[in-house]
LUMNU-160151 format. One record per residue: residue in one letter; x, y, z of N, C-alpha, C in turn. Coordinates in steps of 0.2 Angstrom, whole numbers, plus 5000, padded with zeros to 4 digits. Example, Ala and Ser with C-alpha at 12.3 -4.5 7.8 and 13.67 -1.06 7.14 Angstrom:
REM residues 2
A506649725039506249785039506649845039
S506449895035506849955036506450005039
END
This chain:
REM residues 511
X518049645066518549605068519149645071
X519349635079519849665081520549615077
X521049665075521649625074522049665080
X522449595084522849605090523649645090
X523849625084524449655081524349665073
X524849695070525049695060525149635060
X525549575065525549505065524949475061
X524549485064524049435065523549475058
X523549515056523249525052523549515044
X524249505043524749485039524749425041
X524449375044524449335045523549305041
X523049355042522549345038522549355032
X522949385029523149415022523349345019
X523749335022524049265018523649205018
X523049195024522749145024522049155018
X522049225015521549245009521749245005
X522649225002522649224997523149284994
X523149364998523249434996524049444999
X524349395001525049415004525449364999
X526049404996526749384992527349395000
X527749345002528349345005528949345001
X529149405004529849405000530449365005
X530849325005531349285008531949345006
X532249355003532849354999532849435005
X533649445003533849505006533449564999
X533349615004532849684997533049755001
X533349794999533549855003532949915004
X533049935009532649965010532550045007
X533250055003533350104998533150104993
X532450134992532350114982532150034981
X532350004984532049904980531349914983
X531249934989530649914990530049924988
X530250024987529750034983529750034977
X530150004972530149974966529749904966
X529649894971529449824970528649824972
X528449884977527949874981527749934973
X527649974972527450014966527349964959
X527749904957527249874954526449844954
X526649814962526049764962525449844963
X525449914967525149954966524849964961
X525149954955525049974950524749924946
X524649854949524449784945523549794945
X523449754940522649754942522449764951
X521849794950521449774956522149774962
X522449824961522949844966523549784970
X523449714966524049674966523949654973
X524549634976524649584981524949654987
X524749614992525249655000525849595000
X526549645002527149615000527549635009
X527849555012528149565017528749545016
X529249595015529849595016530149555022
X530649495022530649455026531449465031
X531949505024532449525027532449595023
X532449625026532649705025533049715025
X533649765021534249805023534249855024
X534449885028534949955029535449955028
X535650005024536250025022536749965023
X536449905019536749835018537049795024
X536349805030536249755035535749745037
X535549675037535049645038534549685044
X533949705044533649725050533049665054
X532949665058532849615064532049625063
X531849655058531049685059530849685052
X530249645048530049625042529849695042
X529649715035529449775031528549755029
X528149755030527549755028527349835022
X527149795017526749875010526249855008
X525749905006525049875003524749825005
X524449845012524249795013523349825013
X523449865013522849885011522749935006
X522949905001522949924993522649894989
X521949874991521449834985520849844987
X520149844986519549834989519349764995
X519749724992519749664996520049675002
X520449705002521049705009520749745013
X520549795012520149855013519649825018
X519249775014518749755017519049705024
X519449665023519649615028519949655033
X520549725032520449755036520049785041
X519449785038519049815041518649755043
X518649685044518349635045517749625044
X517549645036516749645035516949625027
X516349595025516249575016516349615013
X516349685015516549715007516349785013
X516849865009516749905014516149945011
X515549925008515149945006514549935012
X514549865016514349835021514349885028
X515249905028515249925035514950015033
X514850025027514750095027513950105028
X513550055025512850035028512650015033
X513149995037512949985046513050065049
X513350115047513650165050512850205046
X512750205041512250255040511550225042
X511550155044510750145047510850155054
X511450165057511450195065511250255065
X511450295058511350375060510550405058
X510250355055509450365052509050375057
X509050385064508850365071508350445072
X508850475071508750565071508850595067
X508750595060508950685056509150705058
X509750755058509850825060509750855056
X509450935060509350995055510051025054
X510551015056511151055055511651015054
X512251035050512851015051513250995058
X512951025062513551035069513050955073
X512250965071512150925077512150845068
X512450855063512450785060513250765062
X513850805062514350795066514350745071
X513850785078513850775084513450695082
X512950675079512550615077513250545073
X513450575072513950535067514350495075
X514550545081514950545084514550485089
X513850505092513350465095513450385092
X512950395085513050325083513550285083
X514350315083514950265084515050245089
X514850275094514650255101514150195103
X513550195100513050145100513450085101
X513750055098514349995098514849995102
X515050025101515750015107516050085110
X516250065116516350105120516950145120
X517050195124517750245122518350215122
X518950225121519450205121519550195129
X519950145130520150115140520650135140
X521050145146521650145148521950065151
X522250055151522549995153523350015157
X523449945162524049975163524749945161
X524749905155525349875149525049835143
X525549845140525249805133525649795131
X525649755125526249705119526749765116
X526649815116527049875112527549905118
X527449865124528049885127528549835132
X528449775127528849735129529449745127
X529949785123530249795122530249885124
X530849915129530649985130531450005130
X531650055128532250095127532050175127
X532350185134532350265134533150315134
X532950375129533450395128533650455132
X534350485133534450555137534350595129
X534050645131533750715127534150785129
X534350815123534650875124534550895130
X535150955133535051005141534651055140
X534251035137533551085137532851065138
X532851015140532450955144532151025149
X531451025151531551055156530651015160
X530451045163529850985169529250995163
X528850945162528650915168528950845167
X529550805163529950765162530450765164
X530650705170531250715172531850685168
X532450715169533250675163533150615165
X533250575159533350485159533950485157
X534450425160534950405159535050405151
X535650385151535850405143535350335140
X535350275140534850225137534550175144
X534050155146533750135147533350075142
X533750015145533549945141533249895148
X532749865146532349815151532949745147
X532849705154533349665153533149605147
X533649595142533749535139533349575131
X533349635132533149685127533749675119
X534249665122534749695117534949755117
X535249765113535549855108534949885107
X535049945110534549995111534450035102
X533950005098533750025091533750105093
X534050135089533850185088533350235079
X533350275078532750275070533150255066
X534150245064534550235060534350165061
X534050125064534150055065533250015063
X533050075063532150025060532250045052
X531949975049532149995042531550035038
X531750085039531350165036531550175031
X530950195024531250165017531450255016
X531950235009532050275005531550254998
X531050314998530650284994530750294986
X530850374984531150394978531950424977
X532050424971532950424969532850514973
X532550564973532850624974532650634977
X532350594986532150614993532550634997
X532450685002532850715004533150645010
X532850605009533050535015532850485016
X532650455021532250405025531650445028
X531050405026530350435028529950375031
X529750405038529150365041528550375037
X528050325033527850335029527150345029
X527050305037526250255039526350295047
X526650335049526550355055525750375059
X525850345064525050385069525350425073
X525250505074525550545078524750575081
X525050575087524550595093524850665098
X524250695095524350755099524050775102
X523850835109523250835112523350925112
X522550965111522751015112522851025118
X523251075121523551105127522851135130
X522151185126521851215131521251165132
X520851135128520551075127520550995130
X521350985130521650925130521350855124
X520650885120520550845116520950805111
X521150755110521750715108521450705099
X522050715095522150705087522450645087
X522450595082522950545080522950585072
X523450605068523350625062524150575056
X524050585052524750565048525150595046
X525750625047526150665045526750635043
X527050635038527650605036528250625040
X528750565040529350595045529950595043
X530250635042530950625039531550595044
X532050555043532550545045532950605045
X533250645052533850695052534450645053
X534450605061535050565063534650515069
X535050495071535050445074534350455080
X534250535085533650525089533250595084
X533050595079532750655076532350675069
X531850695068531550685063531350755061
X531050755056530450805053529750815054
X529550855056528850845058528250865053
X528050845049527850865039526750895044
X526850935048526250935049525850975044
X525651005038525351045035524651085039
X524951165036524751215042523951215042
X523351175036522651145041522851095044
X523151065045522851005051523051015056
X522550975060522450985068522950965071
X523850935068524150905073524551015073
X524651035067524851095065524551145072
X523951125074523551205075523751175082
X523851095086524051105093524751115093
X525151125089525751155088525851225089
X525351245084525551345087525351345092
X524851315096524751345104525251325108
X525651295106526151265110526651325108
X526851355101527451405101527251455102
X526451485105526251525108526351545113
X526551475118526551485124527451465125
X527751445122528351445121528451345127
X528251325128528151265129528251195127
X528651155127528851105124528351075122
X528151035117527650995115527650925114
X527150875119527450825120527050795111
X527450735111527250695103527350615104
X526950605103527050505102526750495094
X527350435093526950405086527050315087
X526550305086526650235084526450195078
X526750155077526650105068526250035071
X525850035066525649955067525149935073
X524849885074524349865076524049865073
X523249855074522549865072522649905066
X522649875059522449915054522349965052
X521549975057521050015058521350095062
X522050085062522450125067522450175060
X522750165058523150225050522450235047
X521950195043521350205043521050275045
X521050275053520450295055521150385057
X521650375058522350425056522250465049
X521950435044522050465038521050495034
X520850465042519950475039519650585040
X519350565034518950655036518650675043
X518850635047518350665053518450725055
X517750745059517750815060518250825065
X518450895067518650935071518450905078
X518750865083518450845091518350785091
X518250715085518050675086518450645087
X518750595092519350555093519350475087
X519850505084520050415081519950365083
X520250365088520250295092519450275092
X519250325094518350295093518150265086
X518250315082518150275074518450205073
X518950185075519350135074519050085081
X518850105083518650035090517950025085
X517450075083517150045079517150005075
X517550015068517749985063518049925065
X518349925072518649865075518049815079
X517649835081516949825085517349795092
X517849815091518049805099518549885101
X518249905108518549975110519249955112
X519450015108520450005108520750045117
X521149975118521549975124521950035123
X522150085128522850135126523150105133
X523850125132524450135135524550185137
X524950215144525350285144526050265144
X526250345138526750315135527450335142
X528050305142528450315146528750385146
X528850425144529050465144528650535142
X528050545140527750585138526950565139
X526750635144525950625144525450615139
X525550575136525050535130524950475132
X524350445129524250375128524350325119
X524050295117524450245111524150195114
X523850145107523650085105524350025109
X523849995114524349945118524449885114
X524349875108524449815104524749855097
X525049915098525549935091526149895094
X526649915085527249875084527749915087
X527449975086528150025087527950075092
X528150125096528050195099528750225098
X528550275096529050335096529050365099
X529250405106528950455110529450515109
X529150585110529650635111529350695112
X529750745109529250815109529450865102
X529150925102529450985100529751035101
X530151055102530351125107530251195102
X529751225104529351295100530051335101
X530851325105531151365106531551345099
X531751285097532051265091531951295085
X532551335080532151375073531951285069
X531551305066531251265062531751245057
X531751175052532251145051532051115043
X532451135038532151105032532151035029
X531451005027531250945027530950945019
X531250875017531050865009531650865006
X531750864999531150854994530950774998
X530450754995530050704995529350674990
X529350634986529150604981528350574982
X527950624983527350624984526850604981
X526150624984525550574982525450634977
X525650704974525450724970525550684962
X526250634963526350624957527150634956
X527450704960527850774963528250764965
X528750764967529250794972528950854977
X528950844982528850914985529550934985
X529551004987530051044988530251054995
X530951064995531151085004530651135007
X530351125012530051175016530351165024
X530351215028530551215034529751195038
X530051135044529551105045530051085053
X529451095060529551085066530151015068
X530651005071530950945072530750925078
X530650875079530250815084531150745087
X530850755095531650725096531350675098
X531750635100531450565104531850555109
X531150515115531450535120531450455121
X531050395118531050335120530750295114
X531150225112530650185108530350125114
X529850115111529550055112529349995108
X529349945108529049895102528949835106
X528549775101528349705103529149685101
X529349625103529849585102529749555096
X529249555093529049515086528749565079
X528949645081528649695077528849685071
X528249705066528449705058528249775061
X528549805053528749885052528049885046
X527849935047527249945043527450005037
X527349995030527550075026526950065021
X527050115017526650135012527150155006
X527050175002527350234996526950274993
X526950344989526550374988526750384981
X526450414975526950454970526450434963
X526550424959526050444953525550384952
X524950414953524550374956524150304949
X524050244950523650214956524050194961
X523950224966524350204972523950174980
X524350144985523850104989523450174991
X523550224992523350294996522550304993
X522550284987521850274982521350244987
X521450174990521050154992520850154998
X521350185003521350215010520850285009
X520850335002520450375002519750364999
X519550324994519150314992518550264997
X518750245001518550185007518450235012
X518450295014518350355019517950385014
X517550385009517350425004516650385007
X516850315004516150285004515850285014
X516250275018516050265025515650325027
X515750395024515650455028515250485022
X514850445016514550445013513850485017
X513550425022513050465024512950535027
X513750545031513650615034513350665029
X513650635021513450695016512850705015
X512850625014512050625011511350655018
X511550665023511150685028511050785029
X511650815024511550885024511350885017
X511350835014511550865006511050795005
X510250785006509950715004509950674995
X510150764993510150744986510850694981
X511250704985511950664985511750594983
X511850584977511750484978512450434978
X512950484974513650464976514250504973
X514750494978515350504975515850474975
X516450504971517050454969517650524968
X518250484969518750534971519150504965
X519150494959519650474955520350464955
X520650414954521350384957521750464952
X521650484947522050544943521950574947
X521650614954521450654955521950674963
X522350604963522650594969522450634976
X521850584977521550594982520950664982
X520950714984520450764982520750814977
X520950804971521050844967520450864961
X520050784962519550814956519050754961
X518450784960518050744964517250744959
X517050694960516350684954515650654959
X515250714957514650694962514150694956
X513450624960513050614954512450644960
X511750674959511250704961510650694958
X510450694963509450664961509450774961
X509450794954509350864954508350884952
X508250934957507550934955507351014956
X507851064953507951124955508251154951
X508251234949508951254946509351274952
X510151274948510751284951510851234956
X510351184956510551144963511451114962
X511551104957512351074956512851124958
X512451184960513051234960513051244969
X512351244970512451244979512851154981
X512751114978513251044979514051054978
X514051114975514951124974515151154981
X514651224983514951264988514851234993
X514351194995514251135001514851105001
X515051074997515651024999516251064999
X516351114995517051154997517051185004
X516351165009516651185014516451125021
X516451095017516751015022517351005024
X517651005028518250955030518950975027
X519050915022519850935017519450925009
X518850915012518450955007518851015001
X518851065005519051115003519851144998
X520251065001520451064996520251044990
X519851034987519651004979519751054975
X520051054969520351094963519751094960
X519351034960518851034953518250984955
X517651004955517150954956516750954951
X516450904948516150894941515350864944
X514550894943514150864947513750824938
X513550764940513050744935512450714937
X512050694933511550674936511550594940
X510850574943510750524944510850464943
X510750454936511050374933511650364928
X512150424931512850414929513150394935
X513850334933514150314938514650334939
X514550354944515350424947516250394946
X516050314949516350264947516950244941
X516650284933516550264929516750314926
X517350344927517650414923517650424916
X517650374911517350374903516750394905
X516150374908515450404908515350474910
X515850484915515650534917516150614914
X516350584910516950634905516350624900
X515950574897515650584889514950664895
X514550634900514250684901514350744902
X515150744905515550834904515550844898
X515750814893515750854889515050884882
X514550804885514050834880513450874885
X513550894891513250924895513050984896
X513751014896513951084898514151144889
X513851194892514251254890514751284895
X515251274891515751294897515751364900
X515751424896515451474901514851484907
X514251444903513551444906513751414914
X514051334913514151284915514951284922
X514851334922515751344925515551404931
X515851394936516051424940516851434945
X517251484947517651484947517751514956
X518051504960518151534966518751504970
X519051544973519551544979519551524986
X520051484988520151454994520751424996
X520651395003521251355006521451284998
X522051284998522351244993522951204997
X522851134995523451094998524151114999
X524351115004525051145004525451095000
X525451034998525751014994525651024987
X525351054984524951074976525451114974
X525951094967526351154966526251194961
X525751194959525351214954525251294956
X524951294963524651354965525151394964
X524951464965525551534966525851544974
X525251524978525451554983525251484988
X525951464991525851394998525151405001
X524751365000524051365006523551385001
X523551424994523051444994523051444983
X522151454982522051424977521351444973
X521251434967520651424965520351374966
X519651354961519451304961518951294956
X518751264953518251244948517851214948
X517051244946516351184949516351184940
X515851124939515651114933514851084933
X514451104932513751074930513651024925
X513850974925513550914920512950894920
X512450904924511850894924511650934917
X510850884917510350914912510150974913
X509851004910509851094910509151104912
X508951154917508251174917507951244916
X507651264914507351324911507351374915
X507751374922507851424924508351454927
X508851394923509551394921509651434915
X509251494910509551514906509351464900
X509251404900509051354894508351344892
X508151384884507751404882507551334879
X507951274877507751234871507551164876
X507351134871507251054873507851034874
X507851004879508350954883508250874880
X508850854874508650804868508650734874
X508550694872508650614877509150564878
X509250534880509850494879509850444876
X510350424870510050374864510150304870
X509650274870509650204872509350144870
X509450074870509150034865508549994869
X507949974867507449954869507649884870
X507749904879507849834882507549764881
X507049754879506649674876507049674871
X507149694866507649694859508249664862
X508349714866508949704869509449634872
X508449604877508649554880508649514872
X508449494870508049454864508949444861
X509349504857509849504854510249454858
X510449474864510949434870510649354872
X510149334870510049274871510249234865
X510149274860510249234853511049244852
X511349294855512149294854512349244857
X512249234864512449184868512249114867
X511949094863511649054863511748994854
X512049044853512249044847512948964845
X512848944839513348884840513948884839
X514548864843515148884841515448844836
END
């Protein structure tokens, strides 16, 4: 199901039941995400909450707050306009059953095929809903081609007061943030020598009025067309945009491979191919039915600019670090935009189930290198890939140990501190089941392996920024050419006829 705007699908939320309106005035400093971190943290990830009047700095803002909206299984699914995302994750692997690959590169390229089977590449169009209202700004004297100076503001008529980033309600999420933080941004970037285009998510701090932080961490792909651009000393165009289609932040925040365009994932998941806009101001494109555009650049001649702290999905504060500044050269929005955020911080948080939903989707790519994979789970303590649990149909020694080194070199894979592998009729799911078989499974020395790698830049754990150990653990049963000389005992379990026999007579019993 294509959703047209954040309107309209905050409009389905309520018609299922999964939307709380808020009326009253709520500040955008701290109330919100005091408010929105409950219901995060309520059963089954609580309700999506539309803030109706917003404040800034104790004035009303013209643009509702939308949070969690895709914070539960449920939402998840409607997002994604399917009964449940276990559904759209078994369309995606019976597309890819067509051909085997013998390799990673051509299950990649097979992943990229099959999303194609369905709907076709992103279009270009020539307007859409996200630029009915347009305001473009004058940019520092360092402006230089292939962008010509725009007048100091640039307003289409009957627009109003030209918003600037002090004027969209951009929350303050925890008591010790360095500020206001774009929370849910889609930031599109294209490499320079490729032109292959990234949408990724990178958090934005508010500097002033046309100027942010650009939180890009040194693995991601928006990071890597960054340096070619400071290598070539060349200003770096940037667009971001909030809201529309759902499946926009989604498919922003999904493991995909290196080359594969988002917007394709997401026209998928939407089963309708998503329109783009060229932005006014900067050679990109962007979803014609978002709320918001940001447009600007990066100047690789600017010293880089200290960003943070900020109250993160570790749980953490990150710490200041110096990170790119990004100006704005123009906003865009609908005249009826709702501001879309998230929050992040000691987890269960919505981010859980944006990760955990990209787990189950891209499930098959694993199981097509790795057949013996039956499943995995990223535990919400685990904030996102800190601890990762995989269960395996094992029929070999050390197979649990070739599944650790396979998936530390997946993707952000690679970030995982700790992978725990157990067998097949454990539910990954199920962290008590799968914490009783680490513990009655292993010898921890026999059972343990230790190794080095790339590490989240946000982990403050490590010693050194970027970089880390990691721990695999064997929870599987043992086989004789793993070193284990004894009988492997059984799993105490009750003879299911007893079983049923006792449960009819309990239930059945008089009250």
């Amino acid at each position: 199901m294509a959703y047209e705007s954040y309107q309209d699908f905050i409009n389905t939320l309520q018609q299922q039941g999964e939307l709380t309106r808020i009326a009253a005035p709520v500040a955008t400093e701290l109330e919100i995400t005091a408010a929105a971190d409950v219901q995060m943290k309520a059963p089954g990830g609580g309700k999506a909450l539309l803030f109706e009047k917003p404040t800034v700095n104790g004035k009303l803002s013209p643009f509702p707050v939308a949070i969690n909206t895709m914070g539960s299984w449920r939402r998840m699914a409607l997002a994604m306009g399917s009964a449940s995302v276990e559904e759209t994750a078994r369309e995606l692997g019976a597309l890819m059953k067509a051909k085997p690959p013998g390799s990673m590169r051509e299950a990649l390229k097979l992943l990229g095929t099959a999303i194609e089977l369905r709907h076709a590449r992103p279009k270009v169009v020539k307007d859409g809903p996200c630029k009915e209202v347009v305001h473009k700004f004058e940019t520092p004297a360092t402006r230089t081609e292939p962008w010509p100076a725009a007048p100091a503001i640039q307003t289409l008529p009957g627009a109003g007061a030209a918003p600037t980033l002090l004027d969209l309600p951009v929350l303050k999420c925890w008591p010790l943030d360095g500020g206001r933080f774009i929370t849910l941004p889609c930031v599109v970037t294209k490499d320079p020598d490729t032109g292959e285009r990234n949408v990724g998510m990178y958090r934005m701090q508010i500097y002033d009025s046309g100027s942010t932080g650009m939180h890009w961490q040194l693995q991601k792909v928006g990071a890597r067309h960054g340096r070619r651009y400071y290598e070539t000393g060349t200003r770096m165009p940037v667009a971001v945009f909030l809201g529309g289609d759902p499946m926009f932040p989604f498919a922003a925040t999904a493991p995909l491979p290196d080359g594969l365009d988002e917007f394709l994932l997401a026209g998928y998941l939407r089963r309708k191919s998503v329109e783009l806009v060229k932005c006014e101001t900067v050679d990109l494109e962007v979803p014609a039915n978002a709320d918001f555009v940001i447009e600007g650049y990066i100047d690789p001649r600017e010293s880089l600019r200290e960003e943070g702290p900020f109250g993160d999905h570790t749980g953490f504060y990150t710490l200041p670090e110096p990170y790119p500044v990004f100006h704005v050269s123009a906003i865009t929005h609908r005249r009826s935009a709702v501001y879309p955020a998230t929050i992040v911080g000691a987890p269960p948080m919505e981010d859980f189930y944006l990760g955990a939903a990209a787990v189950k989707l891209f499930l098959p790519v694993f199981r097509m290198n790795f057949p013996e994979i039956v499943d995995i789970a990223l535990p919400a303590e685990g904030v996102f890939h800190n601890l990762v649990f995989v269960s395996i149909r094992k029929t070999y020694p050390m197979q649990a140990f070739k599944i650790m080194h396979g998936l530390w070199g997946m993707g952000q894979m690679m970030f995982t501190k700790y992978i725990v592998v157990v067998d097949e009729d454990v539910d990954v799911h199920n962290t008590s089941e799968v914490l009783f078989r680490l513990c009655a499974n292993t010898d921890p020395q026999r059972d343990s392996i230790f190794t080095r790698g790339p590490a989240d830049v946000l982990d403050h754990a490590t010693s050194e920024v970027g970089v880390g150990s990691k721990l695999g653990l064997d929870a599987t049963r043992k086989l004789p050419g793993e070193g284990f000389k004894r009988a492997w005992p059984p799993l105490i379990r009750m003879d299911q006829s007893v079983r049923l026999k006792m449960d009819q007579l309990l239930n059945h019993r008089p009250h």
